[in-house]
C-alpha positions as CSV (number, residue, x, y, z in Angstrom):
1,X,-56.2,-40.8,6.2
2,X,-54.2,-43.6,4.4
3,X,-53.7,-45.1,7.8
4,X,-57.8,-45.2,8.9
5,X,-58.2,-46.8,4.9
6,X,-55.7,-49.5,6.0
7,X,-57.5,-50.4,9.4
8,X,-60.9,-50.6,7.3
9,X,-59.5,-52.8,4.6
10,X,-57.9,-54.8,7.8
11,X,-61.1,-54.7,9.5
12,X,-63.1,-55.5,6.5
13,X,-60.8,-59.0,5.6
14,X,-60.9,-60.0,9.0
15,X,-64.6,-59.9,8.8
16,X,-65.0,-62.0,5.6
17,X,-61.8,-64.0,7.1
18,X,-64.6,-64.9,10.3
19,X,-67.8,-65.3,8.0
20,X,-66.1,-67.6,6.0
21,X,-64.7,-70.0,8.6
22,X,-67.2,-72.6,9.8
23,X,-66.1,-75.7,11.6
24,X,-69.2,-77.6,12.7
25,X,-72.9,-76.8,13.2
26,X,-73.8,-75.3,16.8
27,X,-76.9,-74.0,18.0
28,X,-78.1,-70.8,16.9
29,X,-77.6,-69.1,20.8
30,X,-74.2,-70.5,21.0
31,X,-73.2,-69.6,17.2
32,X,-74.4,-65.8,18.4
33,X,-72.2,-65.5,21.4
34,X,-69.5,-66.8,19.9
35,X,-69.7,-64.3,17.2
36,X,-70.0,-61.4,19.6
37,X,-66.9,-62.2,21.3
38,X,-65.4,-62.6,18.3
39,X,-66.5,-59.1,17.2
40,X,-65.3,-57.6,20.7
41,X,-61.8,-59.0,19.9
42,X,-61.7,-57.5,16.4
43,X,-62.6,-54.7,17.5
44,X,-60.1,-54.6,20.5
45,X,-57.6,-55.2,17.7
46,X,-58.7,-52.5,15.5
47,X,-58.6,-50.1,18.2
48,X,-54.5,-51.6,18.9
49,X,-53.8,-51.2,15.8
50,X,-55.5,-47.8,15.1
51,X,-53.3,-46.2,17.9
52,X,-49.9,-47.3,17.0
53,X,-51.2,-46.3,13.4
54,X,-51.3,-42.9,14.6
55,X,-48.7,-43.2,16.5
56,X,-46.8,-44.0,13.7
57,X,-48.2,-41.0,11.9
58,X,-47.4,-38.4,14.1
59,X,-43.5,-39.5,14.2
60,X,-43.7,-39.9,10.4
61,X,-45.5,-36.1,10.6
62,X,-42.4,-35.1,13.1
63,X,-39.8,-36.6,11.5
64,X,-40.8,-34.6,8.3
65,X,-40.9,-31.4,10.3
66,X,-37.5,-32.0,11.3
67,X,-36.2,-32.7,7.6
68,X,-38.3,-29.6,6.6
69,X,-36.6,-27.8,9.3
70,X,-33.4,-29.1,8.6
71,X,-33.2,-28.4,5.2
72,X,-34.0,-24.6,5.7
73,X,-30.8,-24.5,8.0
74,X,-29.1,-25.9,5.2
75,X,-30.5,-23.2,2.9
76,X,-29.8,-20.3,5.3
77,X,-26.3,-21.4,6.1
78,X,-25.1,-21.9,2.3
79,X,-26.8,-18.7,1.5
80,X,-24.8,-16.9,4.7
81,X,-21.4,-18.8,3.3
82,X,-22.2,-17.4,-0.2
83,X,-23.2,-14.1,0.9
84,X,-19.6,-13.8,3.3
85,X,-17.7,-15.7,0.6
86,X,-19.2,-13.2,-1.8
87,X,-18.3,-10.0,0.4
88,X,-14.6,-11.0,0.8
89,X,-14.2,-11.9,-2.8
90,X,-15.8,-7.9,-3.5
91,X,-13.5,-6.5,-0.5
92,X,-10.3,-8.9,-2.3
93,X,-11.0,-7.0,-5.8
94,X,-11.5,-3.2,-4.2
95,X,-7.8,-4.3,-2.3
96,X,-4.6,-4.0,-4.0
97,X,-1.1,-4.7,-2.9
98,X,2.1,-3.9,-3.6
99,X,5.7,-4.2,-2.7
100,X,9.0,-2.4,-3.6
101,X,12.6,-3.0,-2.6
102,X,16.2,-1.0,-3.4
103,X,18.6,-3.2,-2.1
104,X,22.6,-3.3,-2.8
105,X,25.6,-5.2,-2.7
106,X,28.4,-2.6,-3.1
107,X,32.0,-1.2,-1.8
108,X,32.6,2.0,-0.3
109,X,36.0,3.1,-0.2
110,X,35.6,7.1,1.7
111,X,38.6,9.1,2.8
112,X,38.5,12.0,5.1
113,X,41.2,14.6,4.0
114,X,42.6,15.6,7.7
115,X,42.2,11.8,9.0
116,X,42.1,9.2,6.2
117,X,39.8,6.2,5.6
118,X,36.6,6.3,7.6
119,X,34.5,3.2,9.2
120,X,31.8,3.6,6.7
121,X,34.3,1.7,4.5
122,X,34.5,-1.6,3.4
123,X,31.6,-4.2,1.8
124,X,28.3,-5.3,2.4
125,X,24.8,-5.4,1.2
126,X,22.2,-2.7,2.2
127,X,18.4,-2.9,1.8
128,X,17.5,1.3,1.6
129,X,13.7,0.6,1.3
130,X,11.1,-2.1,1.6
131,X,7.4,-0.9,1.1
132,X,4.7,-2.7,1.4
133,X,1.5,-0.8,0.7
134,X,-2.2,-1.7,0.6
135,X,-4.8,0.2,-1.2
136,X,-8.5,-0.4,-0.6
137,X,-11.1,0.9,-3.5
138,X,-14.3,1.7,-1.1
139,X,-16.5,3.4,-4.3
140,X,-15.9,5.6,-7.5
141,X,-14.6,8.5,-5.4
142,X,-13.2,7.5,-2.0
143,X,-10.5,5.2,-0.6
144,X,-7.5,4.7,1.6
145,X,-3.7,3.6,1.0
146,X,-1.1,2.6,4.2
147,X,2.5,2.5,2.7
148,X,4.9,1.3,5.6
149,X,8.6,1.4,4.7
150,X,12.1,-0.5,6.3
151,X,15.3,0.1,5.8
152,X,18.6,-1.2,6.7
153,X,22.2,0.2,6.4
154,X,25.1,-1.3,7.1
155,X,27.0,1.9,7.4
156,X,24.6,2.7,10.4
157,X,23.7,-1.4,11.8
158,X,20.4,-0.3,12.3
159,X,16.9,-1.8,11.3
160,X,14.0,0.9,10.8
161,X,10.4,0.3,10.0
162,X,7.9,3.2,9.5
163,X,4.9,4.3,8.1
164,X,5.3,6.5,5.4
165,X,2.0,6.9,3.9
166,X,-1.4,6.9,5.4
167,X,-4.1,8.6,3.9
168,X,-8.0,9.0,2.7
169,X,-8.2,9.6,-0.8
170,X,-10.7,11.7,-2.6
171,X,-10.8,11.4,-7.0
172,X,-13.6,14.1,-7.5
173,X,-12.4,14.5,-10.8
174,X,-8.8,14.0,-12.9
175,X,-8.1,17.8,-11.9
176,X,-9.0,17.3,-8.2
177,X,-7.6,14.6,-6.1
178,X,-7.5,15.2,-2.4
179,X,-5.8,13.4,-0.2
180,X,-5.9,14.0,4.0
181,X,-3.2,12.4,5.8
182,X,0.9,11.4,4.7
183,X,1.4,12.0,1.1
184,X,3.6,12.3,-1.4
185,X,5.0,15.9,-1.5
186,X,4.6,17.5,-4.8
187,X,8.3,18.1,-6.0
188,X,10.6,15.0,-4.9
189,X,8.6,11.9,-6.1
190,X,7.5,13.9,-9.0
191,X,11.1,14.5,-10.2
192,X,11.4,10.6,-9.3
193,X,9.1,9.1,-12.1
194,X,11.1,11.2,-14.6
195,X,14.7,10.2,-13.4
196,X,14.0,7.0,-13.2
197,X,16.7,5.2,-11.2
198,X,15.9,6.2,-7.5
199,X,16.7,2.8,-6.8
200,X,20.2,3.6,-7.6
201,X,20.0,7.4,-5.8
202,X,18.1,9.9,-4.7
203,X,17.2,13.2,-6.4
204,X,19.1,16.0,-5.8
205,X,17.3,17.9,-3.2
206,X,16.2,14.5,-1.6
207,X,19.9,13.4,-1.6
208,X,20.6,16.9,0.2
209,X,17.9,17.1,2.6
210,X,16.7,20.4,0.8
211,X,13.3,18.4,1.1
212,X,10.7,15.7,2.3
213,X,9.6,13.2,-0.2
214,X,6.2,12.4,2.0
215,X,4.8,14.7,4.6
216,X,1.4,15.0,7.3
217,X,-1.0,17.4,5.5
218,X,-3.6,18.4,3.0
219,X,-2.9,17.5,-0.1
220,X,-4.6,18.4,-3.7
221,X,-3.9,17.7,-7.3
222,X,-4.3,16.3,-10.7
223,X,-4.2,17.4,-14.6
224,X,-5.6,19.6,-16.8
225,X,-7.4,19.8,-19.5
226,X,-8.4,17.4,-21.8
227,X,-4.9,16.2,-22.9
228,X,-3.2,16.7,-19.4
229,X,-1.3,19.5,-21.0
230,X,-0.8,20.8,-17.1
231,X,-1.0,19.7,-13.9
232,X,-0.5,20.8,-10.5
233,X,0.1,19.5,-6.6
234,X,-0.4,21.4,-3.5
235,X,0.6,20.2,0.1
236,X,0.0,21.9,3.1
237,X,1.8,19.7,6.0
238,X,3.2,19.9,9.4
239,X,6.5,20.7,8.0
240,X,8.6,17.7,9.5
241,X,8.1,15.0,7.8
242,X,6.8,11.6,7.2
243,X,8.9,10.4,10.4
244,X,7.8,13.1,12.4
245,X,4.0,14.1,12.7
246,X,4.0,16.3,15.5
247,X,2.2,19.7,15.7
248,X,3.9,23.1,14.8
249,X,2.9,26.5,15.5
250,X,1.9,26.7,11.9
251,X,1.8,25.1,8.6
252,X,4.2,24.9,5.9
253,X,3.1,24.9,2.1
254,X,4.7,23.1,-1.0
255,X,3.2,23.8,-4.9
256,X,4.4,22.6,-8.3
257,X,2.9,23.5,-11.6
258,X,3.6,21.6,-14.7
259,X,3.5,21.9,-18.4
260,X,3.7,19.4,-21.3
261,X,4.6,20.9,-24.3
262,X,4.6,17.9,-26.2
263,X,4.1,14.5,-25.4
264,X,7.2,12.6,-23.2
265,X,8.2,16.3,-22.4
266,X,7.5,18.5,-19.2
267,X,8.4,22.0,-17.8
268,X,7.7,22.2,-14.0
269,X,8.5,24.7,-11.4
270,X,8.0,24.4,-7.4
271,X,8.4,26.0,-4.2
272,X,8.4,25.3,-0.5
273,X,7.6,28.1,2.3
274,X,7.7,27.5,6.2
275,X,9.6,26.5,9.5
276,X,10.1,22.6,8.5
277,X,8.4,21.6,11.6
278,X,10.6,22.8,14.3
279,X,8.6,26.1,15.4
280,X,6.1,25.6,18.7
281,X,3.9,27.5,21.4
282,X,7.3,27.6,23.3
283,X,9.9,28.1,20.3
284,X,9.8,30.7,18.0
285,X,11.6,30.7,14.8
286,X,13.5,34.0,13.5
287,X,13.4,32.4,10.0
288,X,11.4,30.9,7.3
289,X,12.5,27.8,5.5
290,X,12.1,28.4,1.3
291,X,12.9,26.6,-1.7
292,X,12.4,26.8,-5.2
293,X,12.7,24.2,-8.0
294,X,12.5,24.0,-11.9
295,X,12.5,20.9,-14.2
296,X,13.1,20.3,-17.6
297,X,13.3,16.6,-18.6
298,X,11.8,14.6,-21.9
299,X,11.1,10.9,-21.7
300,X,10.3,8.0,-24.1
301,X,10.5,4.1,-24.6
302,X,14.3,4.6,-25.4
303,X,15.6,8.2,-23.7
304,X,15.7,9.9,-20.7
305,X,17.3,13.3,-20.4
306,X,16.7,15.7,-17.8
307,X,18.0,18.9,-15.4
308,X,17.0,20.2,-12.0
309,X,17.5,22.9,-9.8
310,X,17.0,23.9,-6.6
311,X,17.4,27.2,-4.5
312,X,17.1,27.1,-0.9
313,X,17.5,30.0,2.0
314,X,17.6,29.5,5.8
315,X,17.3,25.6,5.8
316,X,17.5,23.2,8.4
317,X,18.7,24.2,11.1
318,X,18.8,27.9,10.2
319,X,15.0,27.9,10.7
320,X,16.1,28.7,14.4
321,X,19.6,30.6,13.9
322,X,19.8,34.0,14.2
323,X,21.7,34.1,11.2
324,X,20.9,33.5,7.3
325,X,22.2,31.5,4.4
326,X,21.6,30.0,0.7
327,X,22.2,27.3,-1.2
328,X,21.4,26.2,-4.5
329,X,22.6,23.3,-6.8
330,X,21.9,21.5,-10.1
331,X,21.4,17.6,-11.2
332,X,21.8,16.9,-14.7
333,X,20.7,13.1,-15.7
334,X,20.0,10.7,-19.0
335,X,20.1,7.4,-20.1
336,X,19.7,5.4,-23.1
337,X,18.5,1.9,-23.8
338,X,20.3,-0.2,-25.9
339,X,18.5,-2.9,-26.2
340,X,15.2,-4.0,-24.8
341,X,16.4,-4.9,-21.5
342,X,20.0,-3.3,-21.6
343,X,20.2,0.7,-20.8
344,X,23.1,2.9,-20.1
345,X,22.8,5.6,-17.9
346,X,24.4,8.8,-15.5
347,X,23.9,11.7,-13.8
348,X,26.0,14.9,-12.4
349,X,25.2,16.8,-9.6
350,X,26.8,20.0,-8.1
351,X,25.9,22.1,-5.1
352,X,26.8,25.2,-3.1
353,X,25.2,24.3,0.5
354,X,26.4,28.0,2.1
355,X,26.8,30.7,0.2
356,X,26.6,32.9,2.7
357,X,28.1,31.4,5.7
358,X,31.0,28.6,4.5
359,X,31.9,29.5,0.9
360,X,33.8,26.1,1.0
361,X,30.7,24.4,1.0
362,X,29.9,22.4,-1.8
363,X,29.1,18.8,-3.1
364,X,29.6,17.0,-6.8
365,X,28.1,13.6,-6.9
366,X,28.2,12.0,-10.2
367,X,27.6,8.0,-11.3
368,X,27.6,6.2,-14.2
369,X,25.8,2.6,-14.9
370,X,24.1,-0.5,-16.9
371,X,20.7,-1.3,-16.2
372,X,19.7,-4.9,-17.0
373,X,15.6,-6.0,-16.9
374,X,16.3,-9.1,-15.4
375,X,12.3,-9.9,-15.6
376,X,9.0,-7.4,-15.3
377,X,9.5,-6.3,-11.9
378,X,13.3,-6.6,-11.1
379,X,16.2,-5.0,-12.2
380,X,19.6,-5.1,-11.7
381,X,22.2,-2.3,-12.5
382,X,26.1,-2.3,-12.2
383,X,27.3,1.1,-11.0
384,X,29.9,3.2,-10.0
385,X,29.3,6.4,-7.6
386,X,31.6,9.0,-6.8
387,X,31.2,12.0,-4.2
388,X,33.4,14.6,-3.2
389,X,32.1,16.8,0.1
390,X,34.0,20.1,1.2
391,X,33.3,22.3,4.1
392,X,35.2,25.0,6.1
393,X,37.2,23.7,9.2
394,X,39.1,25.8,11.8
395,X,40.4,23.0,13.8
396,X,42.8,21.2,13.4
397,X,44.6,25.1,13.1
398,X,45.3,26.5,10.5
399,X,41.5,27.3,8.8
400,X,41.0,25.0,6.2
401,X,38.8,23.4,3.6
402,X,38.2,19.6,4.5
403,X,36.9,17.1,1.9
404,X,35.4,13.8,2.3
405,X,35.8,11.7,-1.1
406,X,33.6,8.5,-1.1
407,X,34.0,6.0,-4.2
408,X,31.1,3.0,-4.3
409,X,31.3,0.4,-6.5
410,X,28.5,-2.7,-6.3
411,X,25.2,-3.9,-7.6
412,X,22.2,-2.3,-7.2
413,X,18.5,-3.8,-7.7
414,X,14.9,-3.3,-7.8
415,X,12.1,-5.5,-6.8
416,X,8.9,-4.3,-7.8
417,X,5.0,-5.9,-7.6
């Protein structure tokens, strides 16, 4: 439209331009032809300039097309960078990681009583555990954790890596909490957040192999009641072990029930029924693995004190021995802080690992040590760990008991995030 008003107003000056331009009288027929050619050319102008006028209109008309075009691709593609950026920021803050390493610098000085010093003497540094574990929040009820765990030590030169948990997780409520998958077991990691320095050792019937700390299963638990006066755990697993998810013939079953008399204290009691993993379509096993546990322990900001014990019949191997045995033992434990990041702290354990079959059996483990919180998330403790190991021998002749005493002395840590 502007473009037709410009031609007009062109048109229209052009005309008073030629009106108004006189150069010397002619006659009137001359005057008249000259005028009409004049008119022809103005008009062949008009017509010139009419077409590249909308010629120039229709790329002006296009080139706002493309910009219009152009712009909404713009649009689209920041919203689709928002919308991803926002979905991975949402996926970042349902994900959590974490990390957690026992390492240690130490000496081992172990004598065998029939042939002296053995080759797991002498100094070096030993990482026991590195997880790393990633745990995704997918809503209020449901999500999913992957624990993978190394290890190296030096007594044995060898590097492991493994997955020790990997599971779905159900939170139905604070008294329900399924989990489908590798676990933890009710009893060892439960003892664990009580004792406190598993950096330093193992429980008692982890130290032993009287148990599995993780385990392919079903597991359920949570607390009860309103103060979390009780609570429970319930695993029903392959039977061998985090390391080993292969199928038995059957399933094995762990419990624990717990009570909390007051707060800081806790009364628990456990058991374990089954074949440990080792009983298939081809191999049948004459016995049945069991084990029972109690614990008494009482924790605060500046005490720990505790006790466990631990019965066992037919375990380990003896799942597929025609033969029988028990064992039972005890681990006594408590430590003190004396200051805010300075605590003292040892344990005694004592076992009877056959009964039945090698009266000679027996282990006493005890430590002693001084925790330092070196920051949140890292400690370092100075220890000293003694063990003493006896079992029945027949040869060399005659029948004796032979002892393995094992004195470590070192620096032990925990990194934690």
């Amino acid at each position: 439209m502007r473009s037709k008003m410009l031609v007009v107003a062109v048109a229209a000056g052009l005309g008073l331009a030629a009106a108004g331009v006189h150069a010397a009288p002619v006659p009137q027929d001359a005057q008249s032809s000259a005028r009409s050619a004049e008119v022809e050319q103005l008009k062949a102008q008009l017509a010139a300039l009419q077409a590249k006028m909308d010629e120039l209109e229709q790329r002006t008309d296009a080139q706002s097309d493309i910009n219009v075009s152009t712009g909404q691709n713009i649009e689209a593609l920041q919203k689709s960078q928002a919308s991803s950026a926002s979905s991975l920021d949402k996926a970042l803050a349902d994900t959590k990681f974490s990390g957690k390493m026992f390492f240690d610098f130490s000496n081992i000085d172990q004598k065998n009583s029939d042939t002296g010093k053995t080759d797991a003497s002498g100094t070096g540094l030993d990482v026991k555990r590195f997880y790393l574990g990633v745990d995704h929040q997918f809503n209020d009820i449901w999500s999913a954790n992957l624990t993978t765990d190394f290890n190296y030590v030096s007594a044995d030169g060898e590097t492991n890596l493994f997955v020790k948990k990997a599971y779905v997780q159900g939170k139905f409520d604070q008294a329900a909490v399924l989990r489908i998958g590798s676990a933890d077991m009710p009893w060892i990691p439960f003892v664990e957040s009580y004792y406190g320095f598993r950096y330093v050792e193992n429980t008692l019937t982890d130290r032993l192999k009287y148990a599995n700390s993780a385990d392919w299963g079903l597991h359920l638990g949570g607390d009860l009641g309103a103060n979390k006066v009780a609570n429970y755990a319930v695993s029903v697993v392959n039977g061998g072990g985090y390391k080993n998810p292969s199928r038995s013939k059957g399933v094995d079953i762990e419990g624990r029930v717990g009570f909390v008399p007051f707060e800081g204290m806790i009364v628990a009691v456990g058991g374990y029924s089954g074949h440990l993993g080792k009983e298939t379509e081809s191999i049948d096993a004459p016995n049945t693995a069991q084990r029972g546990d109690v614990m008494v322990a009482y924790q605060d900001k500046k005490v720990r004190v505790g006790a466990e014990y631990f019965t066992a019949k037919n375990w380990g191997n003896l799942v597929l021995s025609p033969v029988e045995d028990k064992a039972d033992g005890y681990s006594l434990w408590g430590s003190v802080a004396l200051t805010d990041d300075v605590a003292l702290f040892a344990r005694y354990d004592n076992a009877k690992l056959s009964k039945d079959l090698d009266d000679g059996a027996k282990d006493v483990y005890y430590n002693l040590g001084l925790q330092y919180q070196v920051t949140k998330g890292f400690k370092l403790a100075a220890v000293w760990k003694h063990e003493k190991a006896e079992h029945s021998v027949a040869d060399p002749v005659p029948p004796h008991v032979q002892n393995v005493k094992t004195n470590e002395i070192g620096v032990f840590g925990e990194v934690a995030f």
